[in-house]
BAVOPA-819669 format. One record per residue (C-alpha): residue in one letter; x, y, z. Coordinates in steps of 0.001 Angstrom, whole numbers, padded with zeros to 6 digits, always signed. Example, Ala and Ser with C-alpha at 12.3 -4.5 7.8 and 13.67 -1.06 7.14 Angstrom:
A+012300-004500+007800
S+013670-001060+007140
//
This chain:
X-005370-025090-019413
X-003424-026927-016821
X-001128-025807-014473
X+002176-027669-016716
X+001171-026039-019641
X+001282-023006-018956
X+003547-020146-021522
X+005345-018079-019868
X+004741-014699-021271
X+008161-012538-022686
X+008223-009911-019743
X+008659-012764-017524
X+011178-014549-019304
X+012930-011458-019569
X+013068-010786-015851
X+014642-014672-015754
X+017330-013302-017847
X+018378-010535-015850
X+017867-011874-012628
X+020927-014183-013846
X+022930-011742-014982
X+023113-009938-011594
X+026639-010660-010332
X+027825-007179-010066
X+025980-006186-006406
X+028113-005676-003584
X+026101-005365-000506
X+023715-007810+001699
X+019798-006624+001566
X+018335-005969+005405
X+016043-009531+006123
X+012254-008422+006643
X+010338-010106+009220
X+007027-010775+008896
X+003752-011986+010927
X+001884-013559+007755
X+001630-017421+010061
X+000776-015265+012976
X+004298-015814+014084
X+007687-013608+013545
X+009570-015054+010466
X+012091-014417+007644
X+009710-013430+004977
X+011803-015768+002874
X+011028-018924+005655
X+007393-018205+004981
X+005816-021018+001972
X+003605-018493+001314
X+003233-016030-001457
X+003635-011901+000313
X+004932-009199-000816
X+006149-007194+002683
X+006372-003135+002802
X+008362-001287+005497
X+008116+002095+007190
X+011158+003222+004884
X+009675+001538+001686
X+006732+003294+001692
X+008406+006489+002664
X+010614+006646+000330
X+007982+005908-002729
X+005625+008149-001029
X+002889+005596-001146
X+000272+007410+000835
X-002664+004837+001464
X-002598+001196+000924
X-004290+001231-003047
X-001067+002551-004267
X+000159-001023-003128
X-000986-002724-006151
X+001289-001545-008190
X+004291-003587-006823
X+002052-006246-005496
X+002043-009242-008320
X-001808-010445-009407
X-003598-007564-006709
X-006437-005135-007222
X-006302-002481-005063
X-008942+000942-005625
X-010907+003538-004443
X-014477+002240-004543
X-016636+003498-007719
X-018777+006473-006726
X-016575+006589-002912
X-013665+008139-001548
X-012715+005391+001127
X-014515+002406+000437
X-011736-000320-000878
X-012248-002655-003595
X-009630-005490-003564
X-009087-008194-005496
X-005936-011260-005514
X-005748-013677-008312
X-009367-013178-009147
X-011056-013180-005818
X-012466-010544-004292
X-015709-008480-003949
X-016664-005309-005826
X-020020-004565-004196
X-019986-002623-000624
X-023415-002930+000013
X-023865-004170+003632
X-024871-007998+003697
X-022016-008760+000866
X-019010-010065+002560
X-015073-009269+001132
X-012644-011999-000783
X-009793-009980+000362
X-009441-009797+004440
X-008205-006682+005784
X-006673-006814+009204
X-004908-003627+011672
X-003261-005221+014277
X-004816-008964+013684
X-007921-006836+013833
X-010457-007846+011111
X-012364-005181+008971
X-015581-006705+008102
X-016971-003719+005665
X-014901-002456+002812
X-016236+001329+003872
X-012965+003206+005017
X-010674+000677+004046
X-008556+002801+001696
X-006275+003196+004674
X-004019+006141+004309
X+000053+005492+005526
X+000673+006632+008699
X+002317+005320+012004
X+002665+001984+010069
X+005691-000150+010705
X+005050-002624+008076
X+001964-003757+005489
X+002090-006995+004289
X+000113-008451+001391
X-000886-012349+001213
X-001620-013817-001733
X-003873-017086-001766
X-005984-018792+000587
X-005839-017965+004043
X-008537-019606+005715
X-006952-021894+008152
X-005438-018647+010063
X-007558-015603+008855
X-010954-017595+008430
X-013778-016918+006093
X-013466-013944+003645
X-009962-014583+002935
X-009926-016963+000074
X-007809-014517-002045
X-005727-013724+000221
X-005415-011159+003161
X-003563-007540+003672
X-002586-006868+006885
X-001395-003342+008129
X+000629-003455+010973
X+001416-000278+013454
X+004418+001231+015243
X+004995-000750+018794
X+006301+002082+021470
X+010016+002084+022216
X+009806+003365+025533
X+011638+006119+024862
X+010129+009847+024642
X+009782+010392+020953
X+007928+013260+018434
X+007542+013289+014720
X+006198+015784+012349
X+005394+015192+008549
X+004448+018296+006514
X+003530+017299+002603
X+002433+019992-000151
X+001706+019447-003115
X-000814+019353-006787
X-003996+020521-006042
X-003212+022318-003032
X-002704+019147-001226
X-001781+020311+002707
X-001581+017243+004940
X+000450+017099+008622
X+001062+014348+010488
X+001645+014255+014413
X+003030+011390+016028
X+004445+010692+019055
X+005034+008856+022651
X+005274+009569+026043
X+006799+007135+028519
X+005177+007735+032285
X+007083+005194+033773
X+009433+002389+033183
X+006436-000346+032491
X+003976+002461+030990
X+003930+004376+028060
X+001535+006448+025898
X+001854+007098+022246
X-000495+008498+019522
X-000584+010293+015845
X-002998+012539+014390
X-003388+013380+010865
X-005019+015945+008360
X-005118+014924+004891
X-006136+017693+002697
X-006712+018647-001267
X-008900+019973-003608
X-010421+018520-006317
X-008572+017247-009236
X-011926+018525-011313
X-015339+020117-010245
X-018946+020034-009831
X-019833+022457-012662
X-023248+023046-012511
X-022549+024642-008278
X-018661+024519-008403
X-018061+022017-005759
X-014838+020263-005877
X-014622+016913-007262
X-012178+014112-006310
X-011079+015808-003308
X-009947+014611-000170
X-010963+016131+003660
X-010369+013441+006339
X-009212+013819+010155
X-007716+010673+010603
X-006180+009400+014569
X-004668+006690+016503
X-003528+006266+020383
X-001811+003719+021828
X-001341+002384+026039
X+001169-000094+026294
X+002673-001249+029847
X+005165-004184+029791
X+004123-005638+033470
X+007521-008150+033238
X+009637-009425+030473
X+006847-012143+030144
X+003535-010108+030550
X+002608-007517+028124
X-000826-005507+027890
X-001492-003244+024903
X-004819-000592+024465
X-005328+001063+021267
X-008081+003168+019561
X-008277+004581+016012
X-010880+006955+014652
X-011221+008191+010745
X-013462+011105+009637
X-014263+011932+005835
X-015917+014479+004859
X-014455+014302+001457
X-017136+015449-001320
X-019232+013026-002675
X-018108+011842-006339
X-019105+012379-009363
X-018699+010312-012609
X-017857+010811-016700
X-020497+009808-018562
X-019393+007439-020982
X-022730+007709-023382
X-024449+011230-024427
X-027731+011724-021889
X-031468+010839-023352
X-032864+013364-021371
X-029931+016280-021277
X-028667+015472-024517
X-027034+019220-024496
X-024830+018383-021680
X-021805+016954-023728
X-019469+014772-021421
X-016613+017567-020194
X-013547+017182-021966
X-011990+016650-018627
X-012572+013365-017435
X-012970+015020-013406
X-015451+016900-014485
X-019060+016521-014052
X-022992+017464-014644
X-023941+015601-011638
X-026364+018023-009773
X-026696+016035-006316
X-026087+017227-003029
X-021747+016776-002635
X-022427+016085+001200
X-020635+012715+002516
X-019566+011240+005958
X-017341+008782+006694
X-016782+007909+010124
X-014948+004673+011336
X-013635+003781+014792
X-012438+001207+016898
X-010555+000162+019904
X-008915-002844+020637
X-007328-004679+024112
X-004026-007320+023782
X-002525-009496+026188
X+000928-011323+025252
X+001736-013979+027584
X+004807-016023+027783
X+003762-018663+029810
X+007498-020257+029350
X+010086-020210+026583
X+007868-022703+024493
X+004433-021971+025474
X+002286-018342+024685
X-001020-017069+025462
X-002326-014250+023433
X-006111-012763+023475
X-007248-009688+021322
X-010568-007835+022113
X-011845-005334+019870
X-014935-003418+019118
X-015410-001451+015334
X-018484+000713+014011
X-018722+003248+011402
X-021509+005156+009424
X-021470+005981+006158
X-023989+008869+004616
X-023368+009687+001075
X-025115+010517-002617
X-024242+008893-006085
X-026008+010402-008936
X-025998+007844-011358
X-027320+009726-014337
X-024597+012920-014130
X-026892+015621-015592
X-028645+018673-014318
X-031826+016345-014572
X-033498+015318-011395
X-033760+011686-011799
X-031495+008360-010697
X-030563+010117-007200
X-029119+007340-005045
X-029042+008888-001461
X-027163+005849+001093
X-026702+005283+004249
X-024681+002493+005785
X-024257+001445+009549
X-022191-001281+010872
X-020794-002637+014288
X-018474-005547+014771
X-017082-007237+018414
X-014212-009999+017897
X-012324-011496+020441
X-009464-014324+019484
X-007616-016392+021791
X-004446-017793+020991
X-002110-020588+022346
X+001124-020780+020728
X+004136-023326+021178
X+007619-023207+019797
X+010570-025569+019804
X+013526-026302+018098
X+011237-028535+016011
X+007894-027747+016604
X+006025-024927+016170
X+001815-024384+016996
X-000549-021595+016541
X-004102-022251+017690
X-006919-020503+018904
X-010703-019696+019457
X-012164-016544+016957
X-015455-015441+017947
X-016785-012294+015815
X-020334-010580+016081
X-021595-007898+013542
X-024334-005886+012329
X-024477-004245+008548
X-027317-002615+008105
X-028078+000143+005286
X-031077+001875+003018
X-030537+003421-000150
X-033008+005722-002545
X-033253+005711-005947
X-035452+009135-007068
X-036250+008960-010723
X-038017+012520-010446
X-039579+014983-009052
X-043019+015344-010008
X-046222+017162-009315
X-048952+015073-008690
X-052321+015906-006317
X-054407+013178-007493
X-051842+010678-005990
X-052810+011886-002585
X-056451+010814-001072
X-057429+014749-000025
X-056230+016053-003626
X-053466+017898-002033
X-050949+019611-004368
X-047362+018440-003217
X-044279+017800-005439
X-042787+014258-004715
X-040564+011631-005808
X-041265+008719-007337
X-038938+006296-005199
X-037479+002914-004730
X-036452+002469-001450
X-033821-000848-000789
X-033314-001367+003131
X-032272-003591+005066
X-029871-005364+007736
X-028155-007936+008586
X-026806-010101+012083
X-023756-012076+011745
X-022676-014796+014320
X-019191-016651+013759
X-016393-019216+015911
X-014087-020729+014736
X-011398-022891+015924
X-008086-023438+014372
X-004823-025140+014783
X-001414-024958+012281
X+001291-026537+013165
X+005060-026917+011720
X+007290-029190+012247
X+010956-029433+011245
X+012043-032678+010619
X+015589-031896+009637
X+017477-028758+008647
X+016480-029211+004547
X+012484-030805+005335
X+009445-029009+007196
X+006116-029922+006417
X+003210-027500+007905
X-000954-029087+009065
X-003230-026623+009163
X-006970-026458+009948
X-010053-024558+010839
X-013778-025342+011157
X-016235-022310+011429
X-019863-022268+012102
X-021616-018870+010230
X-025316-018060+011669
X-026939-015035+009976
X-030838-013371+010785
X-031178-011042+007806
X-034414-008866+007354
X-034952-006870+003847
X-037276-004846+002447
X-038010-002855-001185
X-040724-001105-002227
X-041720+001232-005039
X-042870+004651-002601
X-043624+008493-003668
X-042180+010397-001182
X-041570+013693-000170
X-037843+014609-000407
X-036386+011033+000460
X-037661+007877+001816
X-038082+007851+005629
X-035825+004919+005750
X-033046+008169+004771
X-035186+011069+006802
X-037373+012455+004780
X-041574+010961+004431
X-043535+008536+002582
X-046495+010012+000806
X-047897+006726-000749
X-046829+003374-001382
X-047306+002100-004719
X-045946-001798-004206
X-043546-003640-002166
X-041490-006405-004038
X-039578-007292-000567
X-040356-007728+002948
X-039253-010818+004138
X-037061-011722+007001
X-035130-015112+007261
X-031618-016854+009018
X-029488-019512+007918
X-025896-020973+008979
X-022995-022446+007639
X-020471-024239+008495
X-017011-025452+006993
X-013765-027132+007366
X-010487-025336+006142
X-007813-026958+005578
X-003841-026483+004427
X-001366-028509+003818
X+002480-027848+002947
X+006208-029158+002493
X+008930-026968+002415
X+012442-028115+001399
X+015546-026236+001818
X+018074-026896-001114
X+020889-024512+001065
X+020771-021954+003113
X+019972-019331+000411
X+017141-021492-001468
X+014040-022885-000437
X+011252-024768-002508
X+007496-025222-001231
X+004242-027026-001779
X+001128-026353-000736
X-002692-026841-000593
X-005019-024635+001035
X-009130-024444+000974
X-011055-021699+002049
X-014389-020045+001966
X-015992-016868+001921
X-019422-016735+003555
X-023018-016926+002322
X-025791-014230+002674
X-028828-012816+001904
X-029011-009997-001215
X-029822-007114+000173
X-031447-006086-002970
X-033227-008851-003486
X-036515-008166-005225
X-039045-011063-004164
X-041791-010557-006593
X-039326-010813-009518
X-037650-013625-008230
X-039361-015470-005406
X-035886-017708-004279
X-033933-014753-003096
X-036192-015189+000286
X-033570-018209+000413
X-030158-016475+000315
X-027012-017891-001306
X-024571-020206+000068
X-020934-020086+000477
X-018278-019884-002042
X-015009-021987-001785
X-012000-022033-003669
X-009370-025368-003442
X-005641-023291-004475
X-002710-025482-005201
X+000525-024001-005239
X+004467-024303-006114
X+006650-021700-005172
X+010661-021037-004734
X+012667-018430-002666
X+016130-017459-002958
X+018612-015116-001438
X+021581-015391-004186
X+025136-014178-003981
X+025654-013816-000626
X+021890-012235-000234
X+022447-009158-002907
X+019442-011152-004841
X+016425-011567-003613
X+014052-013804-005861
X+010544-015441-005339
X+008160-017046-007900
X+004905-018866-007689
X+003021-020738-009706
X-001035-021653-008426
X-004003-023648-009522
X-007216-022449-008192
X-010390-024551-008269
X-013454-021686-007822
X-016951-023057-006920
X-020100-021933-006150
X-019381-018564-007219
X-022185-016004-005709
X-022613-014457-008940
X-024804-011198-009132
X-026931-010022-011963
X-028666-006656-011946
X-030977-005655-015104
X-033619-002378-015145
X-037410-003714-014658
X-039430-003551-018077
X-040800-000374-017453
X-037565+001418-016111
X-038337+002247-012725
X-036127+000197-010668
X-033243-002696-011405
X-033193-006088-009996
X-030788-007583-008112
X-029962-011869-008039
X-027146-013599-005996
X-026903-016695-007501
X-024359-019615-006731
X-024326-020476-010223
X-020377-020288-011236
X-017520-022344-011702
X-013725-021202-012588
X-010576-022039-012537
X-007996-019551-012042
X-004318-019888-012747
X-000908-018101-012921
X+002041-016871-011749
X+004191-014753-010111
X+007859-013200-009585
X+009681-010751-007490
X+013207-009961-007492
X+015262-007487-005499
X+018709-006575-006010
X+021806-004878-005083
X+023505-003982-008258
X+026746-002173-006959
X+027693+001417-006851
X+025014+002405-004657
X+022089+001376-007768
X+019042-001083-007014
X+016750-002938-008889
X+013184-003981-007896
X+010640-006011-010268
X+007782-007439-009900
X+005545-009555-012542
X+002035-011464-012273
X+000113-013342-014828
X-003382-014726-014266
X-005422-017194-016365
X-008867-017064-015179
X-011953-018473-016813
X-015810-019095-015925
X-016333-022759-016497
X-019932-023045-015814
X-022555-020251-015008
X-025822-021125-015289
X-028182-018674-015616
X-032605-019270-016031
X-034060-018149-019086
X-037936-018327-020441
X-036482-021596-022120
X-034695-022930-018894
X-031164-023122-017385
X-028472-021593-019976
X-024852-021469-019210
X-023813-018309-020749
X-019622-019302-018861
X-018390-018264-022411
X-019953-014621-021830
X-018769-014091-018993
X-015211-012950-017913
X-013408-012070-014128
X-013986-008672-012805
X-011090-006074-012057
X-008648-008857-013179
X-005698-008026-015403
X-004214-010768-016997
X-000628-009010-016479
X+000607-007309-013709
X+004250-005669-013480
X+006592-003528-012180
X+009743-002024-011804
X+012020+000165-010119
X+015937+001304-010593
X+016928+003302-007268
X+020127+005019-006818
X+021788+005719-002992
X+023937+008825-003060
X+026012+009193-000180
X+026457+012512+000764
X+029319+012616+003008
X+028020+014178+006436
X+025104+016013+005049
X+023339+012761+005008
X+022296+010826+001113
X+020102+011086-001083
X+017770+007990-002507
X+016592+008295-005963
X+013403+006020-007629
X+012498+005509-010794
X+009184+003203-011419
X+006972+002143-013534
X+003719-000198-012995
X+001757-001697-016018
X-002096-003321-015933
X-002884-005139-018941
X-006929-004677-020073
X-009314-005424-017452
X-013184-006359-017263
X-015275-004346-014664
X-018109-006265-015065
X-018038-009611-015130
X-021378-010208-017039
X-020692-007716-019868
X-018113-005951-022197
X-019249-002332-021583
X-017476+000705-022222
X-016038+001336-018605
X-013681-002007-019063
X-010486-000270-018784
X-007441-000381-021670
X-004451-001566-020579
X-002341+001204-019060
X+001293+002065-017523
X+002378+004586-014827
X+005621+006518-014357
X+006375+007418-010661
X+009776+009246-009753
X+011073+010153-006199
X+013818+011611-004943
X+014400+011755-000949
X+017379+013114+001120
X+018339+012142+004828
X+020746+013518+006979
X+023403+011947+008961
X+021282+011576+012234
X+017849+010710+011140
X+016434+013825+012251
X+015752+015370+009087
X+014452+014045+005635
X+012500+015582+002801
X+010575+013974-000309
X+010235+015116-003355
X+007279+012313-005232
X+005806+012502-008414
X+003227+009795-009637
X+001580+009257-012925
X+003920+011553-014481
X+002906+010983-017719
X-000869+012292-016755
X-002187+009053-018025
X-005924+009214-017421
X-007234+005352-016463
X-010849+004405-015433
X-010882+002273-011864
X-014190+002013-011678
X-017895+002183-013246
X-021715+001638-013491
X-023304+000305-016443
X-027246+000691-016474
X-028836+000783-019971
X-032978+002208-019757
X-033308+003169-015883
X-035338+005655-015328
X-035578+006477-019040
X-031137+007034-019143
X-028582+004674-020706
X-026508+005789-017374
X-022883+004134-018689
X-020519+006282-016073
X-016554+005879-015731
X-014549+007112-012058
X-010608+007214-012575
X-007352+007486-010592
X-005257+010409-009867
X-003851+012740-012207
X-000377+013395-012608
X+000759+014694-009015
X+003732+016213-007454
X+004073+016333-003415
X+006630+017733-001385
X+006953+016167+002120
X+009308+017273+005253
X+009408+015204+008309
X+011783+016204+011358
X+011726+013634+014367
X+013004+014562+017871
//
């Protein structure tokens, strides 16, 4: 379906009406500046598609980490990892990645600070010290590189005022949720100051582990940032931070979706927390990083900025993928991963003219070995001195992988009147990867030693195999802005980007001799059309896109049990072609009387074109089969708040939301029972403020209609003797209480 034809769906046509009805609001909306071209802007100068959060936004919705996003976020996937507590999944406009395992790289850049995340694990960043998150939708290769071709989220943190500051946050709330929050800053001198936060983020679970009582879905992380920041003249500016996150959350356990073959009296628990799983709860999360930033103005045109930064973190969890009491389909993991980046940056701005270049260099190692133990067993004649020992039968995946990148980029604006800009933008990276894996069918005692425990006898290896390859590509984007007035401005745009090839990590060689070869690149060519508007004298805010996406060379994965049910293997293909198209809106208003409106509405169209796929009778594209993966064709929200003014005791601000998901796929391959119905959530808040911003308290509840909605899933049919068809699902319906007092 092209671009021109597409129907508007009614919810959308609906918000068209309204928004032109609006004439009643009576006060100016505060303009939000944003870095998305690595520059400060208006976010409505920007011929881009964001959607912008500030500190107060997401205090006074009590959004308290960065999934709760996509509800207001048109056409974006934002969860909690199935079978994790930290670990993101994020999708925009189709793109993204669902896997985590190392070697697989993201569709959806996240950045702290311009400070790229490679790895997904502890990317479910929880809100705190944040001055602004800002979502990207689309392509943004030319300035973010590789890895962004959905788009790009970027959390940005509180700069130091210089001035002696202390904050406390205090939330209660469902499930004995406890969290505090300690932030802070200290100037030493005039030029130097120190500033920092700390945070404790505490529940139970929202069900339990009910074969040892365990809590299930609960949250236990120790969370930190500090902050050095001396301002050496109005021209020179130096900047040293360091962040640290600790989860010892409990591992997670899943519904099962399908009665058990081998526990057939353990009935799926009527609640959906619940579960049989009988592995070992333990799980770490650790991530950390520092980072060093010079800002340079050489003169008033002409910039230098460099960013240094070093990230690692280690992962050690469990997934039982069958959910009973039975000792089989244990998936011990481990994951390891260390990342240096350093980006230059020359920037020049005129009345006319306005560049952002630079140099990224990034280094990284992902490395990782999972276990899956279908059983213990007791077996002497397996061993060569008839020894009587109780094993496992195991298959061990392992594995790691180096990743080399530069880049250089330029994008450049130029203005050639006060109605026309038109924007050149490009990048050319060069990828080199060494990748080494290795799988093999082992009885062991315990675990594999790969995860600490010993090998008592191997009984095949299908991988072991190591092998590099590079890539290299050219990004490029092109746009033209006009500006119809002051208040409305019309853009058009074309951007390309990539995200990077690999190796499959659970590649199994004897069943498929090419994955020794890896899998190349993906690349997407977007097209887009987009308005925004600041209406009666900037009371209405309104923004709409419409894109064309072009989707190549998709690195589609297909996993399938072995024939005799001991293992599953695992094929990255580049054997897909889509096209994805859609639309979006956002409006903002001031409707008088102290009342505001906020809606937001996405559509996507997305559809495999080709995937080609071998069979014993050759090449078979199976494109009708298939559909996109945590991809909702509708997306919407909306919000009526209502400021109260209080006289001097301060006012109160009152929110009333709801955010709707139309049906979406989980796996792209197959209609299984963990595809998720469509589903809407009601979210309330209520927050007062007194007179001298000392004070304010927060009274949030979310999903007050205790919907119960699956974000997540695995879907294995005969492993290890199970149909193991297993659902994970957001939060319950929650109420939280939060006092904050800054002095």
């Amino acid at each position: 379906m092209k671009l021109s034809h597409i129907t508007y769906p009614l919810p959308l046509a609906s918000v068209l009406v309204l928004s032109s009805t609006l004439v009643h609001a009576q006060g100016p909306m505060e303009e939000m500046i944003v870095t998305a071209q690595k520059r400060e802007q208006s976010l409505q100068d920007v011929p881009v598609a964001i959607t912008a959060f500030n500190a107060d936004a997401l205090k006074d919705q009590g959004i308290s980490d960065i999934t709760e996003l996509q509800k207001s976020s048109p056409n974006t996937t934002l969860q909690t990892s199935r079978g994790t507590n930290s670990t993101i999944t994020a999708y925009i406009r189709g793109v993204g990645q669902a896997d985590p395992l190392w070697g697989f790289e993201p569709g959806v850049g996240l950045y702290v600070d311009d400070v790229y995340y490679a790895r997904p694990q502890a990317g479910v960043l929880d809100v705190y010290d944040v001055d602004r998150i800002e979502v990207l939708r689309g392509p943004q290769g030319t300035l973010y590189g590789k890895n962004t071709i959905g788009g790009a989220i970027k959390y940005v943190t509180k700069r130091l005022t210089g001035e002696p500051e202390f904050s406390v946050n205090a939330t209660v709330g469902s499930y004995n949720q406890r969290d505090i929050v300690l932030s802070g800053e200290l100037p030493i001198t005039e030029q130097l100051a120190v500033g920092g936060s700390i945070a404790s983020l505490q529940r139970d679970g929202f069900g339990e582990f009910l074969l040892n009582g365990d809590d299930n879905y609960n949250k236990d992380i120790m969370a930190g940032r500090i902050s050095v920041e001396f301002t050496a003249s109005d021209a020179l500016w130096f900047r040293f931070a360091a962040d640290m996150t600790q989860d010892d959350s409990n591992a997670k356990g899943g519904h099962r979706l399908l009665p058990s073959v081998l526990v057939p009296t353990e009935v799926a628990p009527s609640d959906v927390y619940d579960t049989w799983a009988d592995m070992d709860t333990d799980n770490e999360v650790e991530s950390s990083g520092a980072s060093f930033t010079v800002n340079w103005d050489v003169n008033d045109a002409l910039a230098f900025k460099s960013i240094t930064a070093y990230r690692e973190g280690e992962t050690t969890t469990n997934i039982d993928f069958d959910n009973t009491s039975f000792s089989s389909l244990h998936v011990p993991a481990i994951y390891e991963d260390d990342q240096f980046t350093q980006e230059f940056q020359l920037n020049y701005d005129s009345d006319k003219f306005h560049l952002v270049s630079g140099i990224y260099y990034y280094e990284g190692t992902a490395s990782g070995a999972f276990d899956v133990l279908l059983g213990a067993f007791d077996n002497p004649d397996l061993l060569a001195d008839g020894s009587n020992v109780v094993g496992n039968f195991n298959a061990v995946t392992a594995g790691d992988v180096d990743t080399t990148s530069l880049a250089v980029y330029a994008h450049a604006t130029y203005d050639f009147n006060e109605k026309v800009s038109a924007t050149l933008g490009a990048r050319y990276t060069k990828d080199d990867k060494d990748a080494s894996v290795y799988k093999a069918l082992l009885y062991v005692d315990g675990t594999s030693s790969w995860l600490g425990g010993t090998d008592l006898l191997t009984l095949g290896v299908n991988t072991d195999y190591s092998n590099d390859d590079s890539w290299s590509e050219f990004s490029p984007r092109v746009s033209v802005d006009y500006r119809f007035t002051d208040e409305v401005m019309a853009y058009a745009s074309f951007s390309h980007g990539f995200k990077s090839g690999g190796f499959d990590m659970r590649g199994d060689a004897a069943a498929n001799p090419e994955t020794v070869n890896g899998y190349d690149p993906e690349t997407v060519d977007t097209f887009e059309v987009g308005v925004k508007t600041e209406l009666f004298d900037n009371r209405l805010r309104l923004n709409a896109a419409l894109f064309h996406t072009d989707y190549d060379d998709l690195q589609v994965t297909v996993q399938s049990a072995t024939p005799d049910g001991t293992n599953f293997v695992s094929a990255v293909l580049n054997a897909g072609k889509a096209e994805v198209q859609g639309a979006e809106l956002e409006l903002m208003a001031d409707l008088g009387a102290g009342f505001g409106l906020q809606a937001a509405f996405g559509y996507t169209d997305a559809d495999f074109t080709e995937v080609i796929t071998q069979t014993a009778d050759g090449p078979v594209d199976v494109s009708d089969d298939w559909e996109f993966e945590f991809t909702p064709e509708l997306s919407g929200f909306i919000a009526l708040n209502y400021n109260m003014s209080l006289a001097s005791s301060g006012d109160l601000n009152w929110i009333l939301s709801a955010s709707h998901k139309s049906e979406t796929r989980i796996f792209p391959q197959v209609e299984s029972l963990v595809d998720e119905d469509a589903y809407t959530l009601v979210d309330a808040s209520v927050v007062w403020r007194d007179g001298s911003d000392h004070w304010s308290v927060g009274l949030h509840g979310k999903n007050l209609t205790d919907k119960e909605y699956r974000v997540g899933g695995y879907n294995f049919y005969g492993l290890g003797l199970e149909n193991s068809v297993v659902g994970y699902y957001g939060n319950p319906r929650t109420v939280a209480l939060s006092v904050n007092y800054n002095f």
